[in-house]
LUMMARVO-999785 format. One record per residue (C-alpha): residue in three letters; y, z negated, x negated. Coordinates in nm, 4 decimals, padded with zeros to 6 digits, always signed. Each point is the difference from the previous one (the first is absolute). Example, Ala and Ser with C-alpha at 12.3 -4.5 7.8 and 13.67 -1.06 7.14 Angstrom:
BEGIN
 type        v        w        u
  ALA -00.4500 -00.7800 -01.2300
  SER +00.3440 +00.0660 -00.1370
This chain:
BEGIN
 type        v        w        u
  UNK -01.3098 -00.5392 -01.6896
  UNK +00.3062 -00.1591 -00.0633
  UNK +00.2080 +00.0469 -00.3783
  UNK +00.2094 -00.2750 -00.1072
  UNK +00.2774 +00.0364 -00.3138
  UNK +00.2739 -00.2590 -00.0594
  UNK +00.0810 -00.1702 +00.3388
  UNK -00.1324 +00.2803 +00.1740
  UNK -00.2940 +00.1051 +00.2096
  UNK -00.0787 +00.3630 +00.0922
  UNK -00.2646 -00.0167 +00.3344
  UNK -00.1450 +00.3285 -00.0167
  UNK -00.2197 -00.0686 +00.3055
  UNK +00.3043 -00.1731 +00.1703
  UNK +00.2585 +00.2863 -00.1639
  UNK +00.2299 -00.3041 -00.0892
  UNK +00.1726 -00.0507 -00.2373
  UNK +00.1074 -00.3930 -00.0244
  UNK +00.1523 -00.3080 -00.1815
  UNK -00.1527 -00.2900 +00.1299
  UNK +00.0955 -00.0144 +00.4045
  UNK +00.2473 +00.2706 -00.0899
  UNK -00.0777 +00.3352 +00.1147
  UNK +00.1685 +00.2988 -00.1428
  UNK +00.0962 +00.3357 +00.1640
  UNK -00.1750 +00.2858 -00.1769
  UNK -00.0676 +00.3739 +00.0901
  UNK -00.3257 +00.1146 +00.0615
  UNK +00.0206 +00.2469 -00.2510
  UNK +00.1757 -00.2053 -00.2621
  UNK -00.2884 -00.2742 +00.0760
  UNK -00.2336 +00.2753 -00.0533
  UNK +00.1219 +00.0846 -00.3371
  UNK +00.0365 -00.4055 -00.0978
  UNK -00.3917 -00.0025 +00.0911
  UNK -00.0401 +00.3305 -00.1937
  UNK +00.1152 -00.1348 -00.3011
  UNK -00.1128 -00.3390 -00.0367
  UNK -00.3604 +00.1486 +00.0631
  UNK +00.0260 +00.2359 -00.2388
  UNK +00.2136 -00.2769 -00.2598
  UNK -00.2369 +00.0662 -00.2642
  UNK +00.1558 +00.3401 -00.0866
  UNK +00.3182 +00.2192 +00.0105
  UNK +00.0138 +00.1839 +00.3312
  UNK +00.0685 +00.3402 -00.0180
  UNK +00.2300 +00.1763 +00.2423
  UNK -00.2693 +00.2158 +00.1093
  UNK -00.2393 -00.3191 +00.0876
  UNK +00.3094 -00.1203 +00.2284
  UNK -00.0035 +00.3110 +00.1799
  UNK -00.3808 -00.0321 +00.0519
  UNK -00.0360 -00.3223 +00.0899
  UNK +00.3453 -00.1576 +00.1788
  UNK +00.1212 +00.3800 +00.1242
  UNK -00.3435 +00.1352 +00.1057
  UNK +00.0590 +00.3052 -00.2232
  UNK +00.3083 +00.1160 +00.1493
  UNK +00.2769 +00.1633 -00.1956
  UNK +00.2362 -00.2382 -00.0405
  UNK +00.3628 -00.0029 -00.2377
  UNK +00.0467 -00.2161 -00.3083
  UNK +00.2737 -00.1288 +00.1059
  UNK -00.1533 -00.0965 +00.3365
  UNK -00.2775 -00.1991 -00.2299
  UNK +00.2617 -00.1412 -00.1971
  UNK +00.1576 -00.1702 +00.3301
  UNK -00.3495 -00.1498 +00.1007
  UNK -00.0346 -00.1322 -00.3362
  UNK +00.3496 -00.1350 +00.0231
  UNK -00.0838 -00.1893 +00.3753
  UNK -00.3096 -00.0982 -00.1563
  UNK +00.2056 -00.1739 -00.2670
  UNK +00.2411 -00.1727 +00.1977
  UNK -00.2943 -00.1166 +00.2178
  UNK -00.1724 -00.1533 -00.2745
  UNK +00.3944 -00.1509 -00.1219
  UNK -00.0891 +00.2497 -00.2889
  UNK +00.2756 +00.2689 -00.1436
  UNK +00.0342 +00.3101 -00.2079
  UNK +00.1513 -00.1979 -00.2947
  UNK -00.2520 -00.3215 -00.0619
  UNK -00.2962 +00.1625 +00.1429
  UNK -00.2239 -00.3788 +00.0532
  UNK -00.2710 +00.1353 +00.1672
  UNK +00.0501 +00.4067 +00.0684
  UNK +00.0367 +00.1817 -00.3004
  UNK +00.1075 +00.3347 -00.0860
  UNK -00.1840 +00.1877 -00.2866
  UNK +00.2268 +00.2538 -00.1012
  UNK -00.1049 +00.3416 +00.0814
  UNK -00.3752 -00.1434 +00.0655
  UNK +00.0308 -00.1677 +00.3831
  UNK +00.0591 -00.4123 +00.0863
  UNK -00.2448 -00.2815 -00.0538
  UNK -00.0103 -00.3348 +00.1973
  UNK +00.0315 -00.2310 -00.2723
  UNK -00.0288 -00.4647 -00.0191
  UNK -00.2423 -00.1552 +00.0926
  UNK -00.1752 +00.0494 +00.3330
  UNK -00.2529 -00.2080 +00.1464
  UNK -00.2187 +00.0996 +00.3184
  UNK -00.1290 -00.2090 +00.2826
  UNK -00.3218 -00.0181 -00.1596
  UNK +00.0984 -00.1250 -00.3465
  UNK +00.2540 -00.2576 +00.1182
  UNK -00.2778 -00.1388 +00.2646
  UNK +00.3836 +00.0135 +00.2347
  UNK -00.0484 +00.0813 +00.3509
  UNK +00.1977 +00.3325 +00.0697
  UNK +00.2478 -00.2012 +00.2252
  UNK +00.0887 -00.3304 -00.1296
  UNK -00.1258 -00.3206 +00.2532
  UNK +00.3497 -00.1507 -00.0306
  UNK +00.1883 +00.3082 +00.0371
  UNK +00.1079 +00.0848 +00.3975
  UNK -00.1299 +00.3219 +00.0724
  UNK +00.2415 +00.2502 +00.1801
  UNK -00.0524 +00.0400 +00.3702
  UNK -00.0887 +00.3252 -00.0163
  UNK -00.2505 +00.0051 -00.3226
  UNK -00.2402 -00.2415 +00.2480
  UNK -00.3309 +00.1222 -00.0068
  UNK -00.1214 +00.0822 +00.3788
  UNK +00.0762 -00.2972 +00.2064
  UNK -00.3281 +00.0227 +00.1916
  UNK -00.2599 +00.2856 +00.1309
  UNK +00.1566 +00.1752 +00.1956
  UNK -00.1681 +00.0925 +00.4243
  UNK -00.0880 +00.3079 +00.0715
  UNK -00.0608 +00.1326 +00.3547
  UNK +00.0002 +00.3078 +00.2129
  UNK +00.1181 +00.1104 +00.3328
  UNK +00.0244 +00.3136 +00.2176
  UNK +00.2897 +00.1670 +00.1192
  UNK +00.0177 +00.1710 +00.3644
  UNK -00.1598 +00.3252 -00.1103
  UNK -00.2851 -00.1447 -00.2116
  UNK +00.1150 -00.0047 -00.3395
  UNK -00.1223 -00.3170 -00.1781
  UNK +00.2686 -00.1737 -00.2299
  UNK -00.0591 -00.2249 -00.2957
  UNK +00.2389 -00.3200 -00.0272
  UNK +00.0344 -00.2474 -00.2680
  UNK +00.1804 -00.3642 +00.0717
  UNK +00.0414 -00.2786 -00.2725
  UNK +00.2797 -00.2732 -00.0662
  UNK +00.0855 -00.2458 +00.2706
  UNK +00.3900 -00.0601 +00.2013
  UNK +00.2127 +00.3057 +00.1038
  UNK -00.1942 +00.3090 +00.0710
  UNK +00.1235 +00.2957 -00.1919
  UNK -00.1482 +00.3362 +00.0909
  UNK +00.0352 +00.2672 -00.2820
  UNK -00.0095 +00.3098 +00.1751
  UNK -00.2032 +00.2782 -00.0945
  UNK +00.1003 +00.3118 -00.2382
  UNK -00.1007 +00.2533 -00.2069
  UNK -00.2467 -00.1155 -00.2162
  UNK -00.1982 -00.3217 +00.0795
  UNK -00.3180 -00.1762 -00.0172
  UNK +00.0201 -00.3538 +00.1295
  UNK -00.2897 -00.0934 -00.2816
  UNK +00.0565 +00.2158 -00.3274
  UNK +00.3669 -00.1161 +00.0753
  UNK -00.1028 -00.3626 -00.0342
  UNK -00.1111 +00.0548 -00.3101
  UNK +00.2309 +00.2390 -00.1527
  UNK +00.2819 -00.0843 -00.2759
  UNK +00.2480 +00.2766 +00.1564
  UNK -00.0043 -00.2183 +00.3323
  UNK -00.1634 -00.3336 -00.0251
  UNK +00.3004 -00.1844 -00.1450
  UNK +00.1982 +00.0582 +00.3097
  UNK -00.3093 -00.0526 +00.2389
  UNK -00.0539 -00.3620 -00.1628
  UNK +00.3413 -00.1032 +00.0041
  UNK +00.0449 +00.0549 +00.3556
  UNK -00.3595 -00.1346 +00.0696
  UNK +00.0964 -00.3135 -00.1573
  UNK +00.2800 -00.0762 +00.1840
  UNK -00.0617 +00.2071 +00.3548
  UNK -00.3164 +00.0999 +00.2585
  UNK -00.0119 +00.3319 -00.1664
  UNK -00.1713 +00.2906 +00.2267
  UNK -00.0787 +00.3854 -00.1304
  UNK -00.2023 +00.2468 +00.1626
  UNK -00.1114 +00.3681 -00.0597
  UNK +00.1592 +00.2412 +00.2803
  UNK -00.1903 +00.2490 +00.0750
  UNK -00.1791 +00.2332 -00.2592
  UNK +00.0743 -00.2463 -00.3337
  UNK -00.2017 -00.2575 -00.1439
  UNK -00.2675 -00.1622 +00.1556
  UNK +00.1084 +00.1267 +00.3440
  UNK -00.1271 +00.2926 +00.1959
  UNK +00.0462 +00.3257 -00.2112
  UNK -00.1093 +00.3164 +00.2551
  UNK +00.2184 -00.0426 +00.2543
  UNK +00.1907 +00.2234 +00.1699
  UNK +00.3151 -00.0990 +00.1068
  UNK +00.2601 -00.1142 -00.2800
  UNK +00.3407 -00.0362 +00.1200
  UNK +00.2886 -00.1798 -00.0101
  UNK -00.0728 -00.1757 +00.3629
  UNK -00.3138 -00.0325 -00.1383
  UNK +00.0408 -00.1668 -00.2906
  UNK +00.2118 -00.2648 +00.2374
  UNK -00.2898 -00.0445 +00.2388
  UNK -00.1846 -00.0941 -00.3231
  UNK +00.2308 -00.3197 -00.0762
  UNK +00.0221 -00.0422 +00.3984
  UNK -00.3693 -00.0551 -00.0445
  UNK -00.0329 -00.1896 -00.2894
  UNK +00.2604 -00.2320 +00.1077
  UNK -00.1650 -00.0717 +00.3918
  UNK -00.3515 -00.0414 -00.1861
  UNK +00.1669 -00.2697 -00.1846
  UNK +00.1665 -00.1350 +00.2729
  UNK +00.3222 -00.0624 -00.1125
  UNK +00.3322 -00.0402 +00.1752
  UNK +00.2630 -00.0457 -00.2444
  UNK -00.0590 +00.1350 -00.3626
  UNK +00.2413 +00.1863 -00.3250
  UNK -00.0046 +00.3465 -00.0513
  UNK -00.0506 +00.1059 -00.4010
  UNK +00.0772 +00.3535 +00.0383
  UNK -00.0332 +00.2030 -00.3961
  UNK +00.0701 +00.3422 -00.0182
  UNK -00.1717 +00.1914 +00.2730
  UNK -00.0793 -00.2962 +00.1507
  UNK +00.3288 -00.0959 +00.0622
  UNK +00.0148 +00.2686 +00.2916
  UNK -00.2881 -00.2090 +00.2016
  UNK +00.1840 -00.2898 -00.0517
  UNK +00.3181 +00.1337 +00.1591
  UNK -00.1380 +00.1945 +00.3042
  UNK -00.2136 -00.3029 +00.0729
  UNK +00.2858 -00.2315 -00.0368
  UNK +00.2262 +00.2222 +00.2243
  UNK -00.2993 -00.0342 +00.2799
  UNK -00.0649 -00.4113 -00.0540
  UNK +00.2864 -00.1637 -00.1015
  UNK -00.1067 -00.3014 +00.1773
  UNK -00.2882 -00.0126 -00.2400
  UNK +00.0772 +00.0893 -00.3410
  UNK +00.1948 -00.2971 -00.1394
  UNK +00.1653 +00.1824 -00.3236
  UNK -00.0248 +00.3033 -00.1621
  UNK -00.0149 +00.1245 -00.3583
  UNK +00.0263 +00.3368 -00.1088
  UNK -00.0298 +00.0914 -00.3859
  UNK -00.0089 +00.3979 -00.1341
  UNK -00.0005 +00.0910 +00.3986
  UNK +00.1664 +00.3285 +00.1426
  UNK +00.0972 +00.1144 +00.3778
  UNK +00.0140 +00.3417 -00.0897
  UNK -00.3387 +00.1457 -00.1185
  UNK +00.0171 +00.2351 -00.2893
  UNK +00.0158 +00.3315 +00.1885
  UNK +00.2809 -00.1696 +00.2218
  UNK +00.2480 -00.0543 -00.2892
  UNK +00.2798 +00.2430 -00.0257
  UNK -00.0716 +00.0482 -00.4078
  UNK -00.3991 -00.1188 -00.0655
  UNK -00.0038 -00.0090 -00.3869
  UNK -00.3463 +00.0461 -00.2019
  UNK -00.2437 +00.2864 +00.0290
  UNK -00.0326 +00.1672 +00.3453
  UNK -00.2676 -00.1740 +00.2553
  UNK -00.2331 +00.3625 -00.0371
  UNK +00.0044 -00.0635 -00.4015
  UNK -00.0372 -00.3970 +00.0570
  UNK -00.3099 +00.0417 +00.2150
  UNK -00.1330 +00.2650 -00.2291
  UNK -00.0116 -00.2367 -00.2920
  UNK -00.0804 -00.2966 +00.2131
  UNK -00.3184 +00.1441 +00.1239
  UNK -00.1042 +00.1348 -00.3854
  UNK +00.0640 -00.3624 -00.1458
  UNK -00.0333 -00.2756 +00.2254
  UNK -00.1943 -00.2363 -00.1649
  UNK +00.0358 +00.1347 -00.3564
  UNK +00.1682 -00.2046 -00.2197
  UNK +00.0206 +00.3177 -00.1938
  UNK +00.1112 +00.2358 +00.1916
  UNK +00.3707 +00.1651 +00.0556
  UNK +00.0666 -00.1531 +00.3284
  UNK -00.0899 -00.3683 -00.1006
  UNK +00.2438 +00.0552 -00.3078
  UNK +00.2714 +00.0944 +00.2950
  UNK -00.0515 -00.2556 +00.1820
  UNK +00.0221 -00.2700 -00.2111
  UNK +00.2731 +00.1632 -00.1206
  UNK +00.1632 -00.1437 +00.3289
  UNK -00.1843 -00.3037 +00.0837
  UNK +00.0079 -00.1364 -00.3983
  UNK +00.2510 +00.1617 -00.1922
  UNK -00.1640 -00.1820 -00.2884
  UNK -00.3587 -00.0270 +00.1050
  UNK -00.2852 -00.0683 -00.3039
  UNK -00.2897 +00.2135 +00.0160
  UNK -00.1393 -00.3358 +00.1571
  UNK +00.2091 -00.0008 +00.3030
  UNK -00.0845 +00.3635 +00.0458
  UNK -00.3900 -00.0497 -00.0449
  UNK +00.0608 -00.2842 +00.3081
  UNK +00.2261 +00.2000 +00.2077
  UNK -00.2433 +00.2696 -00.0193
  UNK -00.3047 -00.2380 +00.0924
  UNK +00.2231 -00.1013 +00.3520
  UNK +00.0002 +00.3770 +00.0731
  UNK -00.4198 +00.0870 +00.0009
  UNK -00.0589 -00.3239 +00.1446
  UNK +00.2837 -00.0001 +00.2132
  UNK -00.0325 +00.3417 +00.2035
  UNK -00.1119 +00.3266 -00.0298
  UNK +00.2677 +00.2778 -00.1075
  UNK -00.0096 +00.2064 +00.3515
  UNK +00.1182 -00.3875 +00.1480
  UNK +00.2537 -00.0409 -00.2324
  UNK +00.1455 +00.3443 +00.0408
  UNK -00.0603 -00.0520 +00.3917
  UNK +00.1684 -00.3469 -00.0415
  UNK +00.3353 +00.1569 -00.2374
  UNK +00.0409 +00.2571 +00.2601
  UNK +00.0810 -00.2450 +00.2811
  UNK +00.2275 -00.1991 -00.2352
  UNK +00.1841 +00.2703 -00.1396
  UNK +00.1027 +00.0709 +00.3967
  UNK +00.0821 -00.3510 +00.0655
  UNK +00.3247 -00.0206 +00.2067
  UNK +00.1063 -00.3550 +00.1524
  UNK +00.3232 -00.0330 -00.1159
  UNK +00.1191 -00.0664 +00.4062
  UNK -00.2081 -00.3071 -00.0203
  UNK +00.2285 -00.1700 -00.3115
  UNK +00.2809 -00.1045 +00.2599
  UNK -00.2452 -00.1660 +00.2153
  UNK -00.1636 -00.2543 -00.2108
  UNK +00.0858 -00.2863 +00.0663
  UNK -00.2279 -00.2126 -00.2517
  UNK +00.1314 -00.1583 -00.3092
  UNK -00.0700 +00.2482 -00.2390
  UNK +00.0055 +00.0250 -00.3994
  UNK +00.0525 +00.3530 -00.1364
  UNK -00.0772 +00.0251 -00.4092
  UNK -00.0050 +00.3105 -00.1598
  UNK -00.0601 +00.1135 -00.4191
  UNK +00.2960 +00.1168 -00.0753
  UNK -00.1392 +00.2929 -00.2366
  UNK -00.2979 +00.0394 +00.1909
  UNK -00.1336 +00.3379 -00.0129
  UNK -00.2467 +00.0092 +00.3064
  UNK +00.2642 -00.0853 +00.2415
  UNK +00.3721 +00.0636 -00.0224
  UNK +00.2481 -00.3582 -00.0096
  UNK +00.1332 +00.1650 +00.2436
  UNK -00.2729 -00.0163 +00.2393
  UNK +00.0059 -00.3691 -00.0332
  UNK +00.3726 -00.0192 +00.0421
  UNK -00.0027 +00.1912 +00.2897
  UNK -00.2694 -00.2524 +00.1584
  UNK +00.2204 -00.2959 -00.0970
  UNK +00.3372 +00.1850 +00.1552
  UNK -00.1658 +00.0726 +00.3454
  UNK -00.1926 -00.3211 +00.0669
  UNK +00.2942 -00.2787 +00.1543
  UNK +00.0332 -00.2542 -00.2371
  UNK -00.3150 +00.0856 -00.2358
  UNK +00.0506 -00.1178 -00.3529
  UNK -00.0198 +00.2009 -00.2850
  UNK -00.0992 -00.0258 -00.3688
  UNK -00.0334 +00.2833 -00.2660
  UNK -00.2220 -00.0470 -00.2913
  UNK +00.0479 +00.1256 -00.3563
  UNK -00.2855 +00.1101 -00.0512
  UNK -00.1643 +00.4163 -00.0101
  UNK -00.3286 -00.0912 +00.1555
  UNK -00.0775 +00.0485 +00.3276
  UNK -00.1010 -00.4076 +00.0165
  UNK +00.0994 -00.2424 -00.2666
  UNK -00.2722 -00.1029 -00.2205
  UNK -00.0769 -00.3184 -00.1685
  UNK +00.1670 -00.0234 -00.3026
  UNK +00.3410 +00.2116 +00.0642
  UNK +00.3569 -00.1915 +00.1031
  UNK -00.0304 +00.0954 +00.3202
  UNK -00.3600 -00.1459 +00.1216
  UNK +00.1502 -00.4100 -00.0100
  UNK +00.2759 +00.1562 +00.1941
  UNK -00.1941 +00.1653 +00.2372
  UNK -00.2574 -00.2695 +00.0877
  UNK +00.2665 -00.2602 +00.0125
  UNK +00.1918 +00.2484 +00.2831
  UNK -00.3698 +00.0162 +00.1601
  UNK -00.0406 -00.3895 +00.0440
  UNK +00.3509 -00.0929 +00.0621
  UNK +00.0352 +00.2107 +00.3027
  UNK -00.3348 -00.0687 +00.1181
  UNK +00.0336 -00.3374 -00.0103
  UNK +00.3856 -00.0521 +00.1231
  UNK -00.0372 -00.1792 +00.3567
């Protein structure tokens, strides 16, 4: 459904908000509160019906409302003192107010036929291939390939699932830009996704036999490494080993250092981690999915939760992720940065709360020659809609595609 008011269009499907081919940066959660209100236009919105539906119920300041309200203005070109289209009923709540028209009144598509879409709003360039293959000791491996020109292998982490990822807001407008432009390749490793689950070794050397694998079934020779947060580590050991095969190198939220590893690990200890991880994985409810996106999406809706928690009960079982976070947390390959010799790109959130900056920087510092950018943004990876996401897709092409 998309909402349009004055020269604007709100893509609630899309989570755009637009002028014509102009795109505007917006918050999740101060698009979440824009689509809030404008739903709910025919009455004054309480602050208790914000709470409920933008905050998820969560206790949350007046004065931390009042911001929202205030980015939601400015979004909108709206402020405090003329009020054109978000209104503040004194000691009552805020009403979206003018005239709005939806897609189906105006008979308007929700994306204008004249209007150049941005790259990385594309729908999915094309179905994408899905295959498996078995490593040495009999594990079978699900890999997905779409796109055509430079491969680009996106190493395996945490939490993936090479089809609900394909179709997931939190991930797919990455995965489409780079599909549009690159031979993108993502597999399960071992124990995620559709990939064998009961297996019984997960390790670190495993977990490079799986790309190893993945990469010979494939047959290719000379390919990029996208290595994001625990992937990263995959991408460096294997690019230590085959230089002569990985062409360049990206690295975005990545660490050397696993969590137990780091001289001053900051959040909850791994014993109370594990404890909540294996109460609430999967429940959008629960403590431990609060926690986390706590440090994946600072600013998460109760949308982006519901989705993330979807990834985790299709994408393993809790025993395999705890089995999976215990070899990360003990990662240690921080001998290996000197040695690459790839062109590498090192980006790191600047206020990201999963991984320290200063993880990233000391990737960046250690590597000869790598380049480095820092994002401002506090998620883990920028998301469509903030001021960092142009700049981070535009550092993603332009290095991938320098000769």
């Amino acid at each position: 459904m998309a909402f349009m008011f004055g020269d604007l269009v709100l893509d609630a499907e899309r989570r755009e908000l637009r002028s014509g081919p102009k795109l505007f940066a917006v918050e999740p959660q101060v698009f979440d509160l824009l689509e809030f209100l404008i739903r709910n236009r025919d009455r004054v919105v309480s602050r208790d019906d914000l709470l409920a539906g933008v905050w998820s119920g969560r206790i949350v300041s007046d004065s931390a409302i009042a911001a929202r309200i205030n980015a939601a203005r400015r979004a909108v070109g709206d402020d405090g003192e003329h009020q054109r289209w978000i209104r503040t009923i004194a000691r009552k709540g805020f009403r979206f107010v003018g005239d709005v028209r939806d897609e189906a009144e105006s008979g308007m598509p929700s994306s204008p036929a004249d209007a150049a879409d941005p790259p990385f709003a594309r729908g999915p360039p094309r179905a994408q291939e899905v295959m498996f293959c078995r490593t040495k000791d009999g594990v079978n491996l699900a890999v997905a390939s779409v796109g055509q020109g430079l491969p680009v292998v996106r190493t395996s982490h945490w939490m993936t699932h090479i089809e609900y990822e394909w179709q997931s807001p939190l991930r797919t407008s990455l995965l489409y830009f780079l599909a549009d432009r690159f031979r993108l390749i993502r597999y399960d490793s071992r124990d995620k996704g559709l990939s064998d689950w009961d297996v019984p070794n997960v390790s670190f050397e495993a977990f490079q036999d799986d790309l190893q694998t993945v990469l010979d079934a494939l047959g290719l020779r000379s390919y990029a490494l996208l290595g994001i947060s625990q992937g990263s580590t995959i991408s460096i050991a294997h690019a230590a080993r085959y230089p002569e095969r990985v062409s360049k190198m990206i690295i975005h939220g990545g660490y050397a250092l696993g969590r137990a590893k780091r001289s001053s690990p900051k959040g909850l200890d791994l014993l109370t981690f594990i404890t909540l991880m294996r109460e609430g994985w999967g429940d959008e409810h629960s403590a431990f999915q609060r926690m986390l996106a706590t440090s994946l999406l600072p600013n998460a809706s109760a949308e982006q939760i519901k989705w993330m928690a979807n990834l985790q009960r299709v994408g393993s079982s809790p025993e395999n992720s705890i089995r999976s976070r215990r070899v990360n947390d003990e990662i240690d390959i921080v001998d290996l940065l000197p040695n690459i010799s790839v062109p590498t790109l090192v980006m790191h959130c600047r206020y990201d709360n999963a991984v320290p900056f200063e993880e990233g920087r000391r990737i960046a510092t250690l590597i000869p020659n790598a380049k480095f950018l820092a994002l401002e943004s506090e998620n883990h990876v920028p998301q469509l809609g903030e001021p960092a996401w142009p700049i981070f897709l535009n550092a993603i092409e332009t290095f991938l595609s320098e000769a």
